[in-house]
N, CA, C and O atoms as CSV, one atom per row, in Angstrom:
chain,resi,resn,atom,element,x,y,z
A,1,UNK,N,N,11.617,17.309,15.375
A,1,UNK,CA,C,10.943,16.849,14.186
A,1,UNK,C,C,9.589,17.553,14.131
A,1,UNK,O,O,9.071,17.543,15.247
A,2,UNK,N,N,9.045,17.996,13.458
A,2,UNK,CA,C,8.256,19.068,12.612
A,2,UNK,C,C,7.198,17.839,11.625
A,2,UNK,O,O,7.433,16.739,11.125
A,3,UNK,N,N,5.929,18.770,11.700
A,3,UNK,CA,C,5.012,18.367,11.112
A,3,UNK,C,C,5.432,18.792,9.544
A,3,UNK,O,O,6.014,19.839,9.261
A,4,UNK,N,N,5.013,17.746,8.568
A,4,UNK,CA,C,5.085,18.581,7.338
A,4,UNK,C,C,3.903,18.836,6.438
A,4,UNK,O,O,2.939,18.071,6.401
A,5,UNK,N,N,3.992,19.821,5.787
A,5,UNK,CA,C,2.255,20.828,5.653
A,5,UNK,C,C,2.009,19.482,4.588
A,5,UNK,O,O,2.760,18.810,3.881
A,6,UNK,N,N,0.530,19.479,4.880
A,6,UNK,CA,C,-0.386,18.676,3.776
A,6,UNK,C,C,0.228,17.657,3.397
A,6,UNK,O,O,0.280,17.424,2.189
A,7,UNK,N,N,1.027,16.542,4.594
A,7,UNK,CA,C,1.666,15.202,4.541
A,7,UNK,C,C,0.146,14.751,5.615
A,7,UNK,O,O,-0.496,15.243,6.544
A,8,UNK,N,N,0.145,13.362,4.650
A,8,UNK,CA,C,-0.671,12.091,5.142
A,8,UNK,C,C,-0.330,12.091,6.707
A,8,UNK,O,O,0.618,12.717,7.181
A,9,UNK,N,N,-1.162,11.364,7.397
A,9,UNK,CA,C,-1.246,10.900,8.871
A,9,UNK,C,C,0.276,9.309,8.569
A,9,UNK,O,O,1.124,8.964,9.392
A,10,UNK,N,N,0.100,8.856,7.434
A,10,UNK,CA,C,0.886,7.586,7.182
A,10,UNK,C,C,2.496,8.153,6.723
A,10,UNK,O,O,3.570,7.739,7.159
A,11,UNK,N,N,2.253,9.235,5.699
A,11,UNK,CA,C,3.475,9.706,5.549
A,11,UNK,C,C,4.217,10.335,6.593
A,11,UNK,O,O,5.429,10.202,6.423
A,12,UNK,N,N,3.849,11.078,7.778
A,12,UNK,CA,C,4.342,11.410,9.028
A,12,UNK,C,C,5.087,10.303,9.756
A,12,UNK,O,O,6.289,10.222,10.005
A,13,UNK,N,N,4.065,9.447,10.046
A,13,UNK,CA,C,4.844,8.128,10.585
A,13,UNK,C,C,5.827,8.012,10.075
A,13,UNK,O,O,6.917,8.427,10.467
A,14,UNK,N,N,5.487,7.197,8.743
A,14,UNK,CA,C,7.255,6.417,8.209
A,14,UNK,C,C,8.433,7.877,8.377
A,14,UNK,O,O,9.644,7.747,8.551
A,15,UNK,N,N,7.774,9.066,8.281
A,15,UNK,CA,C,8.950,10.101,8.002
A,15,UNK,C,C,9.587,9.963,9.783
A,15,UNK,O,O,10.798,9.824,9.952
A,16,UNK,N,N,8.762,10.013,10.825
A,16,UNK,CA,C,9.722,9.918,11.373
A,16,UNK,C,C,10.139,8.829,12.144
A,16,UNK,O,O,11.000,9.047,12.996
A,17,UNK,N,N,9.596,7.445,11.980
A,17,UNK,CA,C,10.150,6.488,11.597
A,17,UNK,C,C,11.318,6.350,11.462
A,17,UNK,O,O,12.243,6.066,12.222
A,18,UNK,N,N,11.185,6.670,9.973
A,18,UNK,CA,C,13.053,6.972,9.209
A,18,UNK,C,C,13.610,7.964,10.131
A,18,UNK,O,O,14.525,7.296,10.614
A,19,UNK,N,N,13.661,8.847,10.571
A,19,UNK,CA,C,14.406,9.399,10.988
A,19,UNK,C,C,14.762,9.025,12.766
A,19,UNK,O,O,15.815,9.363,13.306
A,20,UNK,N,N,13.501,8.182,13.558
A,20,UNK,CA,C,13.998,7.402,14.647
A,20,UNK,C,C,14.925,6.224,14.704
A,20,UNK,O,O,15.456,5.658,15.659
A,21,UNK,N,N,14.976,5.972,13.137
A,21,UNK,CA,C,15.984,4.155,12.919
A,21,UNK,C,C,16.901,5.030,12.850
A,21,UNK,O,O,17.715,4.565,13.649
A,22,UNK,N,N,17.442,6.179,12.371
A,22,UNK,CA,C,18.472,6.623,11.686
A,22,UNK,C,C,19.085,7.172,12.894
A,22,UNK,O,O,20.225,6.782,13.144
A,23,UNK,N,N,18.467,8.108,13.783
A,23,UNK,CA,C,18.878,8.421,15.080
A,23,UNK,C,C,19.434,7.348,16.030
A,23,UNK,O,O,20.536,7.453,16.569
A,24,UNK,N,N,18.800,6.558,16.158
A,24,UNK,CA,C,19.147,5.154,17.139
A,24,UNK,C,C,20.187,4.618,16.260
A,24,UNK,O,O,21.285,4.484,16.800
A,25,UNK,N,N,20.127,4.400,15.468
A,25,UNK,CA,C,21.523,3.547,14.568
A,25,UNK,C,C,22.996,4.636,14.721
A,25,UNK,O,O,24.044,4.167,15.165
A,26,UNK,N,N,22.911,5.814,14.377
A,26,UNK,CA,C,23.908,6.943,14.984
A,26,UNK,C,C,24.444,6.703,15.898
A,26,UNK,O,O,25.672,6.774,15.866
A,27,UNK,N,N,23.680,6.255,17.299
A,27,UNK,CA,C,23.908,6.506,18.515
A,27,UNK,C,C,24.352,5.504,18.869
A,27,UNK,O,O,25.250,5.709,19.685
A,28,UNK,N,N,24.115,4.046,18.591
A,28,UNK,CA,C,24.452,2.616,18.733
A,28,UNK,C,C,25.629,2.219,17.988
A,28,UNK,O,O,26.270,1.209,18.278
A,29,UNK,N,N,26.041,3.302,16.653
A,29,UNK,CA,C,27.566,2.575,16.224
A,29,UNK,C,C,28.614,2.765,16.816
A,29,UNK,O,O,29.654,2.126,16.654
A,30,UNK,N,N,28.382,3.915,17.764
A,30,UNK,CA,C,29.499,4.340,18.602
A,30,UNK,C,C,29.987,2.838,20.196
A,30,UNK,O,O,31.041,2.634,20.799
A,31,UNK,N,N,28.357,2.043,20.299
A,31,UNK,CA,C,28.979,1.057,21.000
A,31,UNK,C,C,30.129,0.297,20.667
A,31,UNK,O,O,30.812,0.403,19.649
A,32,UNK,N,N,30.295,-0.573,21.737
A,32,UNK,CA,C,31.758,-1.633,21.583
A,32,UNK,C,C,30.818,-2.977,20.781
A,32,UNK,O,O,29.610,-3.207,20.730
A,33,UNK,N,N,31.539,-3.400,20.444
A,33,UNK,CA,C,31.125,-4.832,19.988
A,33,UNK,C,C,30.278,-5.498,20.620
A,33,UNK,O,O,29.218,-5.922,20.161
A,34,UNK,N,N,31.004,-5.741,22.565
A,34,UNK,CA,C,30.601,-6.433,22.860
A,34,UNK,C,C,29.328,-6.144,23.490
A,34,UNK,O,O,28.831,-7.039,24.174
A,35,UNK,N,N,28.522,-4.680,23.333
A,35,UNK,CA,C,27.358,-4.352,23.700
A,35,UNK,C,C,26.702,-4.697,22.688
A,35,UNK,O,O,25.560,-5.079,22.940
A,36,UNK,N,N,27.110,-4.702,21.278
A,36,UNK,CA,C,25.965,-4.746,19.892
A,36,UNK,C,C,25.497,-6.045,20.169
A,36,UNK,O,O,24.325,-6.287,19.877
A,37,UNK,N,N,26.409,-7.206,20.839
A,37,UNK,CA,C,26.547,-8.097,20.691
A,37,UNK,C,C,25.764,-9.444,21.962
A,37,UNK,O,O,25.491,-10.638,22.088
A,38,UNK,N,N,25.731,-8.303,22.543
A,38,UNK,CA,C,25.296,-8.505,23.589
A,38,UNK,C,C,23.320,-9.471,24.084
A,38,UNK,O,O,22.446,-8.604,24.085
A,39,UNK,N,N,22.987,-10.311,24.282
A,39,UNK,CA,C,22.076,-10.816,24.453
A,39,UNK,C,C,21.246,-10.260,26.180
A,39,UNK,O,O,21.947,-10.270,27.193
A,40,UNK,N,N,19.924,-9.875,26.240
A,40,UNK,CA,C,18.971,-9.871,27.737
A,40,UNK,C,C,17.938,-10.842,27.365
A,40,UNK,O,O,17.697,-11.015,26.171
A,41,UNK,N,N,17.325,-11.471,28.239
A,41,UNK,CA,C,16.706,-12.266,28.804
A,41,UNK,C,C,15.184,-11.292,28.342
A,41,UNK,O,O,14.961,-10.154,28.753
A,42,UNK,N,N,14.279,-12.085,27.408
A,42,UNK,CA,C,13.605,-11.498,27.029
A,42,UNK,C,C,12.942,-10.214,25.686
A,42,UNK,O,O,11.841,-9.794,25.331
A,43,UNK,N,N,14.531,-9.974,25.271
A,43,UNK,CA,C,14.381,-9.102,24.369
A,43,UNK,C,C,14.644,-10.005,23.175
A,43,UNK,O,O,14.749,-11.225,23.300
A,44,UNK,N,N,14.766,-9.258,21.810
A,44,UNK,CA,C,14.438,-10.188,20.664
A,44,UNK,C,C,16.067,-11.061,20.050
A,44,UNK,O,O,16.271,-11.902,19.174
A,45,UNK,N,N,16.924,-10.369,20.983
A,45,UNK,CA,C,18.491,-11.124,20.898
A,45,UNK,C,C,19.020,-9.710,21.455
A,45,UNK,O,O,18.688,-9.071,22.454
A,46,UNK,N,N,20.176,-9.399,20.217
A,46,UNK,CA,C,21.517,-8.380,20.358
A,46,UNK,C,C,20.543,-7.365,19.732
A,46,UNK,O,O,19.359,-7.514,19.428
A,47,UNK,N,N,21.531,-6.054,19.594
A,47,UNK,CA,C,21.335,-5.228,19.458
A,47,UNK,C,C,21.195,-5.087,18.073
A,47,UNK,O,O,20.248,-4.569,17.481
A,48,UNK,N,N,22.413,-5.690,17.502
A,48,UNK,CA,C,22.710,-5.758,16.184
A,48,UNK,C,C,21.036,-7.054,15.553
A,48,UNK,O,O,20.356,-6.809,14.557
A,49,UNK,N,N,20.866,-8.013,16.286
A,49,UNK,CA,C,19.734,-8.824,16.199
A,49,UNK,C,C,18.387,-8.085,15.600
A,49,UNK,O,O,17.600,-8.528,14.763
A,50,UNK,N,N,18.365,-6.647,16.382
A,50,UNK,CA,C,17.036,-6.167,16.838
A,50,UNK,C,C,17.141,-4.870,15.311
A,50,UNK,O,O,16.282,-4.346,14.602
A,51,UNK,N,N,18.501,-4.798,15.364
A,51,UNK,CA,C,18.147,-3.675,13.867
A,51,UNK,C,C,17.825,-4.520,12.167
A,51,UNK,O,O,17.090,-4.270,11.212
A,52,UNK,N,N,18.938,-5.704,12.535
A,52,UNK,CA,C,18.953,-6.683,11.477
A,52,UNK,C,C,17.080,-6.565,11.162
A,52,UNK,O,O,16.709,-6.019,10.123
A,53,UNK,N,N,16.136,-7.076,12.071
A,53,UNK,CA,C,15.274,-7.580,11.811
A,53,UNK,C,C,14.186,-6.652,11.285
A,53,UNK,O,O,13.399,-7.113,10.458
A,54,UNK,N,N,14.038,-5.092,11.780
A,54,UNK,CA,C,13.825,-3.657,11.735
A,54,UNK,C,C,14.024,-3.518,10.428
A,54,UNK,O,O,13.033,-3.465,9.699
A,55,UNK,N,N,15.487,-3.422,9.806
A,55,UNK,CA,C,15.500,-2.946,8.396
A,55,UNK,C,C,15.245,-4.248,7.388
A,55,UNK,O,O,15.167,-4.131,6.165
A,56,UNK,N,N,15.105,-5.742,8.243
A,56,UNK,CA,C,15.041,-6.382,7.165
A,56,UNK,C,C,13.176,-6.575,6.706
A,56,UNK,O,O,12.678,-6.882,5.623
A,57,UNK,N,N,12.522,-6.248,8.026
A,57,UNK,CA,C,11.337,-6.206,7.705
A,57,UNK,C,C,10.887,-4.744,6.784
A,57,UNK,O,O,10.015,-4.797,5.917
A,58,UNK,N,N,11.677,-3.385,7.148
A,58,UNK,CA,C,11.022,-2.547,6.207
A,58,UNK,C,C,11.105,-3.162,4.619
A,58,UNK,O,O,10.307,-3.053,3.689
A,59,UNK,N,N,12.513,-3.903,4.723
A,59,UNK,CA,C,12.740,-3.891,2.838
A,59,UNK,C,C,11.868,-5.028,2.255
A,59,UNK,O,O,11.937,-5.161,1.033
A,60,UNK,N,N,10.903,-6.032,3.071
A,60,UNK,CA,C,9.967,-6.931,2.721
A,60,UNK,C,C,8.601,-5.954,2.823
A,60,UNK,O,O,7.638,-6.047,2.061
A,61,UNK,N,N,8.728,-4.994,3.934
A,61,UNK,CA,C,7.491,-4.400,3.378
A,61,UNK,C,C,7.392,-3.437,2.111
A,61,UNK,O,O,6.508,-3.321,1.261
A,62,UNK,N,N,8.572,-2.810,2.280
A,62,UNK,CA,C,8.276,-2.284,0.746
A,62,UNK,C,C,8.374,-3.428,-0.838
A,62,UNK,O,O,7.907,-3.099,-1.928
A,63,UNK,N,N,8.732,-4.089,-0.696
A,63,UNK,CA,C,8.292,-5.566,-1.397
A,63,UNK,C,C,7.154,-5.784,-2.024
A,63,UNK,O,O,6.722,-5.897,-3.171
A,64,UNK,N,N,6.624,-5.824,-0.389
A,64,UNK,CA,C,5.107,-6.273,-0.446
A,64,UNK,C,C,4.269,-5.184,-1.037
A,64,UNK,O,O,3.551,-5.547,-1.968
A,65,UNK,N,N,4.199,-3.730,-0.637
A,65,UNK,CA,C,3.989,-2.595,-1.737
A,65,UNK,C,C,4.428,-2.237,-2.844
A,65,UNK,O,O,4.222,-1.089,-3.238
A,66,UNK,N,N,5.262,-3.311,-3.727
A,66,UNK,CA,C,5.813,-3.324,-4.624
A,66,UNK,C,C,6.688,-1.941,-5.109
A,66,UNK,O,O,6.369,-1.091,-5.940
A,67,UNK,N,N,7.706,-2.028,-4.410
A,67,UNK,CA,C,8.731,-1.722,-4.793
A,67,UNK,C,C,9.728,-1.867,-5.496
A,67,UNK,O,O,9.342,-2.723,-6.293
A,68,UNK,N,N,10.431,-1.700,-5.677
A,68,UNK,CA,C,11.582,-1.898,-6.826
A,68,UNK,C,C,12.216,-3.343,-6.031
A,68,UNK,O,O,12.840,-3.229,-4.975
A,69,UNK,N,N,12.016,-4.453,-6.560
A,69,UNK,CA,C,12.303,-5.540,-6.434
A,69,UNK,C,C,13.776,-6.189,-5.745
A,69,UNK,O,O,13.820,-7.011,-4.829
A,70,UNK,N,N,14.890,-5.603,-6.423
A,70,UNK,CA,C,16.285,-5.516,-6.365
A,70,UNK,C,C,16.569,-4.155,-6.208
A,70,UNK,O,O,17.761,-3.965,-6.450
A,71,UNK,N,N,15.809,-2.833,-5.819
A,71,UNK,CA,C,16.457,-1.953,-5.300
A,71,UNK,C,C,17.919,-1.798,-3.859
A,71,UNK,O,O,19.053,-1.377,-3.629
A,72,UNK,N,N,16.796,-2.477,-3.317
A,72,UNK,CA,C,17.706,-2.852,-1.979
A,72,UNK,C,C,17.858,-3.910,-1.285
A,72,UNK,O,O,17.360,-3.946,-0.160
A,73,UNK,N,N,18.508,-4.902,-1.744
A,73,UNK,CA,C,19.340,-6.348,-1.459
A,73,UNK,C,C,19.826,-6.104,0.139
A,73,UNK,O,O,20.710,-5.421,0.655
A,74,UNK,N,N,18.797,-7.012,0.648
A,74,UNK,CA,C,19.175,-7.048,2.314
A,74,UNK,C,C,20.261,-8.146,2.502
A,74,UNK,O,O,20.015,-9.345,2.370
A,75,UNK,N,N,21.278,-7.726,2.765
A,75,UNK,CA,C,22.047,-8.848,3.369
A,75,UNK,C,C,23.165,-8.400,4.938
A,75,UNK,O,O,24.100,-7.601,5.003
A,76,UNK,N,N,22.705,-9.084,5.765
A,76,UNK,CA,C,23.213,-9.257,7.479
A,76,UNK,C,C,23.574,-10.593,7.865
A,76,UNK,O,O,22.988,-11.675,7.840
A,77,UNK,N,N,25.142,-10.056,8.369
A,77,UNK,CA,C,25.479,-10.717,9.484
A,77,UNK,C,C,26.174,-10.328,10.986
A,77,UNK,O,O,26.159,-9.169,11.400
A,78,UNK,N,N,26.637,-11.177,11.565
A,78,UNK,CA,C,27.513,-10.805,13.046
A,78,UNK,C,C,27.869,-9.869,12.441
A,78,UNK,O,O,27.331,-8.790,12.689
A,79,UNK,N,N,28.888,-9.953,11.449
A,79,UNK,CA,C,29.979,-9.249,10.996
A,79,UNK,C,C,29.571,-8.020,10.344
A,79,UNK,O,O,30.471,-7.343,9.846
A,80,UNK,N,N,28.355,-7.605,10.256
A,80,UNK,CA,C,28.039,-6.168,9.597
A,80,UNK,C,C,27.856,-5.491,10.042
A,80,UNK,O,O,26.966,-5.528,10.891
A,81,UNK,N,N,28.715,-4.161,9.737
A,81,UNK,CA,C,28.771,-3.017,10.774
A,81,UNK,C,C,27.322,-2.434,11.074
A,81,UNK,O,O,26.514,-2.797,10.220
A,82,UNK,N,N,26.789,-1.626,12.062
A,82,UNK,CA,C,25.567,-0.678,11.731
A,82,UNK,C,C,25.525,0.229,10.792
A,82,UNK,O,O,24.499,0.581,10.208
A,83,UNK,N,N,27.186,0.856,10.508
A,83,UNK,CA,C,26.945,1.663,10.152
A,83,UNK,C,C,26.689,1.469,8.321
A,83,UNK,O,O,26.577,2.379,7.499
A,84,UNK,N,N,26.660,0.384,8.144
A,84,UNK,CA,C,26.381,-0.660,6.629
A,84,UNK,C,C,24.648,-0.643,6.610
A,84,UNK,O,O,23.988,-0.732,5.575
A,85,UNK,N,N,24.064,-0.508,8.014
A,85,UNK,CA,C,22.725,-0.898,7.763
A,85,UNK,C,C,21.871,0.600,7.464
A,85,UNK,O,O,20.796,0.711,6.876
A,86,UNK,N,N,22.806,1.819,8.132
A,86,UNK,CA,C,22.053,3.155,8.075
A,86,UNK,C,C,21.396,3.494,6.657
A,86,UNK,O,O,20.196,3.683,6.455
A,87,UNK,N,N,22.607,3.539,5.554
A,87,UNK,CA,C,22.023,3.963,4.092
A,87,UNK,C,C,20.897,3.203,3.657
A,87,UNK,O,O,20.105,3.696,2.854
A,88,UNK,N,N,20.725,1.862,4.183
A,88,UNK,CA,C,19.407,1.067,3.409
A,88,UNK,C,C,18.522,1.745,4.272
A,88,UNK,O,O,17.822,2.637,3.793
A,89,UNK,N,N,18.443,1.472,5.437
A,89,UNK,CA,C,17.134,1.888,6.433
A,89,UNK,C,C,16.803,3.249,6.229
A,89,UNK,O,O,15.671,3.624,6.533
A,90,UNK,N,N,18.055,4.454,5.513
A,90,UNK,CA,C,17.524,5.656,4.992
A,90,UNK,C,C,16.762,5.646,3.766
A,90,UNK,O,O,15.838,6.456,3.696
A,91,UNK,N,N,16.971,4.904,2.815
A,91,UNK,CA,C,16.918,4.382,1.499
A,91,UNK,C,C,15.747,3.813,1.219
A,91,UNK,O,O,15.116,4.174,0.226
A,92,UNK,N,N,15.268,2.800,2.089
A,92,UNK,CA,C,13.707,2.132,2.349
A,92,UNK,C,C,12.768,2.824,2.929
A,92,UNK,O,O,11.543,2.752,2.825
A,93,UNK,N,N,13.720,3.781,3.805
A,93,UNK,CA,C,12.326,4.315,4.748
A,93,UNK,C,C,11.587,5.267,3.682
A,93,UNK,O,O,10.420,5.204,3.294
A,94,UNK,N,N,12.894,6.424,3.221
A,94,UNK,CA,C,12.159,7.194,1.968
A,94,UNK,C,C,11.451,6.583,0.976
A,94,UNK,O,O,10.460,7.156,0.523
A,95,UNK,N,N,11.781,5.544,0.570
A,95,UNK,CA,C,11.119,4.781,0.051
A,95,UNK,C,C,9.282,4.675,0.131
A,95,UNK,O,O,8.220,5.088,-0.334
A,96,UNK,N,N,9.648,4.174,0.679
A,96,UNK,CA,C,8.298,3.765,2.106
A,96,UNK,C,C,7.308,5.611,2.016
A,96,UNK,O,O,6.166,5.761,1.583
A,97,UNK,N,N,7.874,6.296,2.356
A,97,UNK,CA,C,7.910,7.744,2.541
A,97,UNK,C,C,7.073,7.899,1.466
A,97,UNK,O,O,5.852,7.974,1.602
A,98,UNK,N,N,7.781,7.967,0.130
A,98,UNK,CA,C,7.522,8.366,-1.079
A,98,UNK,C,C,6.346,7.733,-1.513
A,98,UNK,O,O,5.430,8.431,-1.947
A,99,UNK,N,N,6.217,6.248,-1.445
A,99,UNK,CA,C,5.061,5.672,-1.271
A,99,UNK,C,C,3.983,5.525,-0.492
A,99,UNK,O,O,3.045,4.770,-0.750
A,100,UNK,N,N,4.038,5.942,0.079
A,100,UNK,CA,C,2.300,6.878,0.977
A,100,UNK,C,C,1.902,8.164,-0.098
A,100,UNK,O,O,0.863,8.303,-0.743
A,101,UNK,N,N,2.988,8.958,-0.054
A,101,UNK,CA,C,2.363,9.882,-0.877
A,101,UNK,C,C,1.922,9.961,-2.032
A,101,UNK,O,O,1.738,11.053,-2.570
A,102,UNK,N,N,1.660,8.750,-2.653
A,102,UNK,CA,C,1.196,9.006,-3.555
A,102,UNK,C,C,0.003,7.594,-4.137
A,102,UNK,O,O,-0.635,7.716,-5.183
């Protein structure tokens, strides 16, 4: 990942941000169930727990920067694949992205 010319100190972040949720979510759909699913002593639950909360907080923060209101309808459960959560968390982050810059 590469600097990009005459991008914000803020737009860098979320850019690679987005592109660290998107990497880790890649790499984690290939687990079994029962790892997504899986609970440690100390961490914030499952795996699936820890992204749920990741993309559900970006789409309240872009909210809160007023974003497109009903652009992106968060909805998670057990039952939702990761690979259901990648397009929003790509979708918000640019989001997010687009909104620094300007």
């Amino acid at each position: 990942m590469t600097m990009t010319a005459n991008a914000s100190p803020l737009s860098e972040f979320l850019r690679y941000n987005t592109w660290a949720t998107a990497q880790l979510l890649a790499f984690c759909e290939s687990l079994p169930p029962a790892q997504l699913d899986a609970r440690a002593a100390g961490a914030y639950g499952s795996i699936r727990d820890t992204f749920a909360h990741i993309v559900g907080a970006e789409v309240a923060y872009l909210g809160i920067l007023g974003g497109p209101a009903d652009a992106h309808r968060f909805r998670f459960d057990a039952e939702t694949p990761l690979a259901a959560l990648k397009p929003i968390a790509l979708a918000v982050g640019q989001a997010l992205i687009d909104g620094a810059a300007n």
